[in-house]
RODO-2510 file (C-alpha; in nm, 4 decimals, decimal comma):
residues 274
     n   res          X          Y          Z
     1     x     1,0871     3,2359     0,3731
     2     x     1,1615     2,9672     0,6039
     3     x     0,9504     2,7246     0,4080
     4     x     1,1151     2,8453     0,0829
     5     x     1,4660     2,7621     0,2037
     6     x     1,3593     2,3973     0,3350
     7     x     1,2146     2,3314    -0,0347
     8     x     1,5837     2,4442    -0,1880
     9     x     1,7488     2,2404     0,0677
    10     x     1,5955     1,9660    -0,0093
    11     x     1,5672     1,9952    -0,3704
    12     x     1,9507     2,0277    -0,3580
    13     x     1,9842     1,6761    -0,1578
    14     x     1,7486     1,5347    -0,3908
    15     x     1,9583     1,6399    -0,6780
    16     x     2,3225     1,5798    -0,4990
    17     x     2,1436     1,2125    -0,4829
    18     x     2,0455     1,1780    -0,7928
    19     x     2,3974     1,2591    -0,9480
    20     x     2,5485     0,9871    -0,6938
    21     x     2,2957     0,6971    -0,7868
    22     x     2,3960     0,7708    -1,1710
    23     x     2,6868     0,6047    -1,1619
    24     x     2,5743     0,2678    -1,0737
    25     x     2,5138     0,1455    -1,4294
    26     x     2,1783    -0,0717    -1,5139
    27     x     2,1742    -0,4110    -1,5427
    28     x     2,0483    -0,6436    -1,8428
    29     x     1,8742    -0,9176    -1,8082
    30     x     2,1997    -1,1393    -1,7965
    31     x     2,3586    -0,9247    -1,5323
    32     x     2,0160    -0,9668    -1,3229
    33     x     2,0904    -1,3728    -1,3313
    34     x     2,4388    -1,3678    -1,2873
    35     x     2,3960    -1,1222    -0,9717
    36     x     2,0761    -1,3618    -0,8026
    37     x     2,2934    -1,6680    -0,8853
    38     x     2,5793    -1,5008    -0,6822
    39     x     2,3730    -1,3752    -0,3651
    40     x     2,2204    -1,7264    -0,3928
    41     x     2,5008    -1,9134    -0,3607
    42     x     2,6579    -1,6570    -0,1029
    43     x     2,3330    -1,7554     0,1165
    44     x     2,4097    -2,0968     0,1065
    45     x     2,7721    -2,0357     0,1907
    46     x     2,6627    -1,8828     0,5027
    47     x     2,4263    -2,1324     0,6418
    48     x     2,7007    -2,3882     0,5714
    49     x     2,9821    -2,1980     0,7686
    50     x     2,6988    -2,1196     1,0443
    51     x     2,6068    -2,4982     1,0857
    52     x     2,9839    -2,6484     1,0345
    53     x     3,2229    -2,3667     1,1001
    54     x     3,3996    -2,5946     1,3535
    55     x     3,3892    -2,9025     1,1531
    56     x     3,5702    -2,7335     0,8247
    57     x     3,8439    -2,7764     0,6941
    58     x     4,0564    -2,4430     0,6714
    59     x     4,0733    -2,4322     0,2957
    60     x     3,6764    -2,4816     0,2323
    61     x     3,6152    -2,2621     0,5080
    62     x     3,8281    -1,9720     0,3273
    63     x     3,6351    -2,1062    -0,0315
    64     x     3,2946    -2,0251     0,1784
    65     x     3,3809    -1,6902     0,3135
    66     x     3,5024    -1,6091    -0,0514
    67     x     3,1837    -1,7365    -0,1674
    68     x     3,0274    -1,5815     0,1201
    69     x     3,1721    -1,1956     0,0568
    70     x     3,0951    -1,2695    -0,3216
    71     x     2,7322    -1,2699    -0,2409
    72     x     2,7234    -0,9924    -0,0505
    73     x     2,8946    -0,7532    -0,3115
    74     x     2,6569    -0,8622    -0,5710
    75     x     2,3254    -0,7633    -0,3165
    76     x     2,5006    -0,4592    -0,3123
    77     x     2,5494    -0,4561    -0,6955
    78     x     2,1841    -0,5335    -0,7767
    79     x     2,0364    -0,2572    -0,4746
    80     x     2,2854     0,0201    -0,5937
    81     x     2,1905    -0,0737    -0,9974
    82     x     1,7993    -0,0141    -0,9497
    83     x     1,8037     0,2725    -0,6965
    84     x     1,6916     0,4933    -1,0055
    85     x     1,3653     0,3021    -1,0199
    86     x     1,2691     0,3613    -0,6686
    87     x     1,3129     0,7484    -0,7768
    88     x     1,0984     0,7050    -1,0548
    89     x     0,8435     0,4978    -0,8422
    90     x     0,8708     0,7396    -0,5026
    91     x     0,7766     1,0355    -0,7464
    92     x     0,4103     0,9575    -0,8112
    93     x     0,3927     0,9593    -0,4215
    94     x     0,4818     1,2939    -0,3955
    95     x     0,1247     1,4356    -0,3489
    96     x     0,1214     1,2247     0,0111
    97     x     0,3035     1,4988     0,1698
    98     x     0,6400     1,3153     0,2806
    99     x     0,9395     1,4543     0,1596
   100     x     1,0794     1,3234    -0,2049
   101     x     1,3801     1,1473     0,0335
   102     x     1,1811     1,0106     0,2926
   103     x     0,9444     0,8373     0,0128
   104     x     1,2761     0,7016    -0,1513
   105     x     1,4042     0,6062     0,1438
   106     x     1,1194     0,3257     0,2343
   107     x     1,1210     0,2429    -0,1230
   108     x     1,5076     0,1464    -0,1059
   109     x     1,3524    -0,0987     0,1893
   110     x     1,1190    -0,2602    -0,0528
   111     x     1,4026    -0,2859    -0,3146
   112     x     1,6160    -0,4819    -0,0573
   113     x     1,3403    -0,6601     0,0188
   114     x     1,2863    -0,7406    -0,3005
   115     x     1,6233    -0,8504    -0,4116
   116     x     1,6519    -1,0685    -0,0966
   117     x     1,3104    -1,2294    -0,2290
   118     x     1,4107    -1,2563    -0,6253
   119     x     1,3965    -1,5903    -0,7862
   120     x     1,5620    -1,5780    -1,1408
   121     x     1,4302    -1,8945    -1,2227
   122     x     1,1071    -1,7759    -1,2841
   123     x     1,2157    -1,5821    -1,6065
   124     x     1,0358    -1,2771    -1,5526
   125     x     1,2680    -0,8761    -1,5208
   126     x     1,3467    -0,7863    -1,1861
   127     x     1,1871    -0,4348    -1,2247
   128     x     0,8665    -0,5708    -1,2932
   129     x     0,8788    -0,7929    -0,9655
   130     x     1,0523    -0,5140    -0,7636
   131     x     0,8150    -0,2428    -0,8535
   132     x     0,5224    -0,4474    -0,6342
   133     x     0,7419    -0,4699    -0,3109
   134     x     0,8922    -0,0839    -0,3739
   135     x     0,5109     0,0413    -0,4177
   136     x     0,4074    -0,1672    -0,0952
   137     x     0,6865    -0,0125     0,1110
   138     x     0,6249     0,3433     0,0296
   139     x     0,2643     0,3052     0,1267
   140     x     0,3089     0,1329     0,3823
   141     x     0,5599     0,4196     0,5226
   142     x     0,3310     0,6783     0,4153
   143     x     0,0542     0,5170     0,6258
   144     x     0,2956     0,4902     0,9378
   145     x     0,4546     0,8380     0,9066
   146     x     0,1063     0,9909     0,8208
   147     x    -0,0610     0,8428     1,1601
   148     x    -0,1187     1,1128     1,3807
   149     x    -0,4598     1,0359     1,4684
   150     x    -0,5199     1,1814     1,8113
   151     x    -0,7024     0,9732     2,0534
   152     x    -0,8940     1,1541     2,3457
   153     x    -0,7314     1,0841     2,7146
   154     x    -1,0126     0,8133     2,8239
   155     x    -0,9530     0,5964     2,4915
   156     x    -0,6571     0,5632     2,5165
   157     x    -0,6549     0,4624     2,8781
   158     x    -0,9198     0,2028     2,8012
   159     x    -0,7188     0,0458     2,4582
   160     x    -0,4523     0,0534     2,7079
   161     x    -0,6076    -0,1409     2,9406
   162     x    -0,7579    -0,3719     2,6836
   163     x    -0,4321    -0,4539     2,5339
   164     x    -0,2738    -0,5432     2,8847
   165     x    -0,6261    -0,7575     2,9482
   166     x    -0,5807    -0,9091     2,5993
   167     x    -0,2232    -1,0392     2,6656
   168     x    -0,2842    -1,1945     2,9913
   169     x    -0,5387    -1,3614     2,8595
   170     x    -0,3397    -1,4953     2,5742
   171     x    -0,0733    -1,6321     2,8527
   172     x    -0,3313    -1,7905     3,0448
   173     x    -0,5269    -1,9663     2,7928
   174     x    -0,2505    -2,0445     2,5039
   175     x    -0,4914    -1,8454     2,2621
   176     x    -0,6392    -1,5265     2,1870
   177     x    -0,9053    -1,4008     2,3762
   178     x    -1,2075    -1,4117     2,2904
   179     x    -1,4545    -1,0600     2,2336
   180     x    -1,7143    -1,2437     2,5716
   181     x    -1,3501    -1,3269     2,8009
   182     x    -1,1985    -1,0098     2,7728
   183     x    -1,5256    -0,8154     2,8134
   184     x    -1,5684    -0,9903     3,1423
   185     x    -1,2548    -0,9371     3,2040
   186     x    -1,1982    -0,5843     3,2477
   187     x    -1,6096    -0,5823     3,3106
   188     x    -1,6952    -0,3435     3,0038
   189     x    -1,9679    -0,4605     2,7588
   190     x    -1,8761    -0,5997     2,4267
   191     x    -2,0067    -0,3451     2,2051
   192     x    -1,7914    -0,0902     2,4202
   193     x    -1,4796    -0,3264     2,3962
   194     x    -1,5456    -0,3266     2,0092
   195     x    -1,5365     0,0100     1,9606
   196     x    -1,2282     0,0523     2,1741
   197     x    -1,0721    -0,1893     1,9739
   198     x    -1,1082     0,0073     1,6657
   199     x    -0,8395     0,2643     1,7748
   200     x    -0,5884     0,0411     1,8002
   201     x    -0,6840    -0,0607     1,3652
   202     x    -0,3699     0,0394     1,1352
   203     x    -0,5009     0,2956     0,8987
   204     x    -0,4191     0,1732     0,5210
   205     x    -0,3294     0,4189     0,2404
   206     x    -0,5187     0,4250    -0,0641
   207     x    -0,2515     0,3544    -0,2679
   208     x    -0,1317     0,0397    -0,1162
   209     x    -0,1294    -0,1938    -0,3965
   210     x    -0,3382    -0,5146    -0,4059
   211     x    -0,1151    -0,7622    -0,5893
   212     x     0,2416    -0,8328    -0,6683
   213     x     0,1747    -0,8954    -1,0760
   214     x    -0,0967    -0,5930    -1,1194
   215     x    -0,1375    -0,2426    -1,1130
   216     x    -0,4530    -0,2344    -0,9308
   217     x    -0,4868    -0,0148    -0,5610
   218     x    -0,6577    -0,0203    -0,2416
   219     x    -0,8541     0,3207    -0,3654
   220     x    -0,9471     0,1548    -0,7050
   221     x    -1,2099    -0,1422    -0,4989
   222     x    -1,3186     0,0837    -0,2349
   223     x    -1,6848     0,1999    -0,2663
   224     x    -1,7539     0,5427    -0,3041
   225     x    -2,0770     0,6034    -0,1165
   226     x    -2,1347     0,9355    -0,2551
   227     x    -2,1412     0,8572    -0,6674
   228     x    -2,4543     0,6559    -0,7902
   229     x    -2,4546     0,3022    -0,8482
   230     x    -2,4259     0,1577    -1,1886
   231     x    -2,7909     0,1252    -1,2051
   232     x    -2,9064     0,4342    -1,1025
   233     x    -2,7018     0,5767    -1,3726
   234     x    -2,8191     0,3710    -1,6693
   235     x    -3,2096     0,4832    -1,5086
   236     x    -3,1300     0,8383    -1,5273
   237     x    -3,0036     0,8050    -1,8837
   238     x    -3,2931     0,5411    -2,0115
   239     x    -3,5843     0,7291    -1,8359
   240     x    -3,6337     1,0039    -2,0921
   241     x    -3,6650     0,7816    -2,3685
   242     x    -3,8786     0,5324    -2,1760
   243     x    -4,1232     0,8449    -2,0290
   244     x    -4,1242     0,9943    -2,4562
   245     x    -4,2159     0,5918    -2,5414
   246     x    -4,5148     0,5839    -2,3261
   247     x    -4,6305     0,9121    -2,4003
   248     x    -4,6669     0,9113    -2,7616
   249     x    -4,9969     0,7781    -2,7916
   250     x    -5,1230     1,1057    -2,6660
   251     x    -5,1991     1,3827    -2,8121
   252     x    -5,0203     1,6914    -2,8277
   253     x    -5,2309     1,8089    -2,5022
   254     x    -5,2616     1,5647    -2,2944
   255     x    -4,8243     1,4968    -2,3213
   256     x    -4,8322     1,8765    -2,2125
   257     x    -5,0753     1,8318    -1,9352
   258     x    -4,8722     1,5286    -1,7542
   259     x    -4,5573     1,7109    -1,8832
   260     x    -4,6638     1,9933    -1,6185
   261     x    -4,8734     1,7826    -1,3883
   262     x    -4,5102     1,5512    -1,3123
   263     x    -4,2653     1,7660    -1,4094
   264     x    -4,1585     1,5810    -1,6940
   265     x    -4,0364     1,9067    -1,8411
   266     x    -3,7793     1,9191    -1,5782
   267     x    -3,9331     2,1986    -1,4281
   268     x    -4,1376     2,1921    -1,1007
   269     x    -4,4386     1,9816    -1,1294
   270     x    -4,7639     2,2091    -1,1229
   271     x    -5,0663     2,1941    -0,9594
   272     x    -5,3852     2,0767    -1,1051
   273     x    -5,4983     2,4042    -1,0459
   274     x    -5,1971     2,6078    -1,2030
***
């Protein structure tokens, strides 16, 4: 019941979103330009009023916060205009377990992100280029949310203490440490220090995608140890028709007799007895 009444909650903020978002209307191509030219310029306003500010006169002062507040309506513009796409994208993440809002809620980090990084010179939509950055940050928040590996009491004293070890070492000697200087340092063999270390690795989602212009994922390169290896496969398919090759010139017999002998008849091979 309880669980039931969470679900309609949040079905109803996902839809009370939904019909907010909707009135932001899309931009075209054009609009895209016009908007990145705007947040451009508004950029460089900034850094100009931040380096001069006293050295202005008060008219181009007043031109640069103009040109300043200009730039920061249209970010605003071009975020509010493609919130529907992080939707769309945050959907196919559903099966991760985070709520719908939580998964558009990192994605509308990537899309700032990614309007903060958009370069209209380059010609290409601003979906396509956003999509990579929106995908990245709702992995990325699925990994970080989803982290609740517990550690038992003694490891994570020791990757406590190896992280403290590893930072005074990194003062000391302008560097970081190496695996030898912090084993002797907190006087615990290097294969033990390794393995420590491993607790403190990130975990990365299988759906964190590989490269900004592709579709590709993390799952779609790693091995899977359990299916059969190219090879093995095209054996298993060839050997019937290799084993029937070199039987043939046998008679009808002797193919039964190794047929039985080996199994060849996939049944269990017989003894020469049987």
């Amino acid at each position: 019941m309880a669980k039931d009444r969470i679900d309609r909650d949040e079905e109803d903020l996902v839809r009370l979103y939904l019909t907010d978002i909707g009135q932001y209307a899309l931009l075209t191509k054009d609009d895209e330009v016009r908007l990145a030219k705007a947040i451009e310029t508004g950029k460089a306003a900034t850094a100009e009023l931040e380096k001069n500010d006293a050295n202005l006169n008060p008219n181009r002062r007043r031109e640069l916060r103009k040109i300043q507040r200009d730039g920061t309506r249209a970010e605003r513009q071009f975020v509010q205009s493609n919130l529907r796409l992080v939707v769309s994208i945050a959907k196919k993440y559903q099966a991760s377990g985070l709520p719908l809002l939580d998964l558009i809620q990192e994605g509308n980090l990537g899309l700032m992100h990614a309007v903060e990084k958009f370069d209209w010179r380059k010609g290409f939509k601003f979906s396509t280029y956003a999509t990579w950055w929106i995908r990245q940050a709702i992995t990325r928040g699925i990994a970080n949310t989803g982290r609740t590996i517990r550690l038992p009491v003694h490891a994570g004293d020791t990757l406590a203490r190896l992280q403290k070890a590893r930072s005074r070492l990194e003062l000391k000697f302008g560097r970081p440490a190496t695996l030898a200087e912090l084993s002797a340092e907190v006087d615990m063999p290097e294969d033990k220090v390794t393995e420590a270390l491993r607790f403190a690795a990130e975990p990365l989602s299988l759906s964190e995608p590989l490269r900004e212009d592709g579709d590709a994922e993390l799952g779609d390169v790693v091995e899977d140890r359990a299916a059969e290896s190219p090879f093995e496969v095209a054996a298993t398919a060839l050997l019937p028709e290799e084993i029937s090759r070199l039987l043939a010139p046998l008679d009808q017999r002797e193919r039964e007799i190794l047929a039985l002998r080996f199994g060849l008849d996939r049944g269990e091979p017989r003894t020469l007895e049987e």
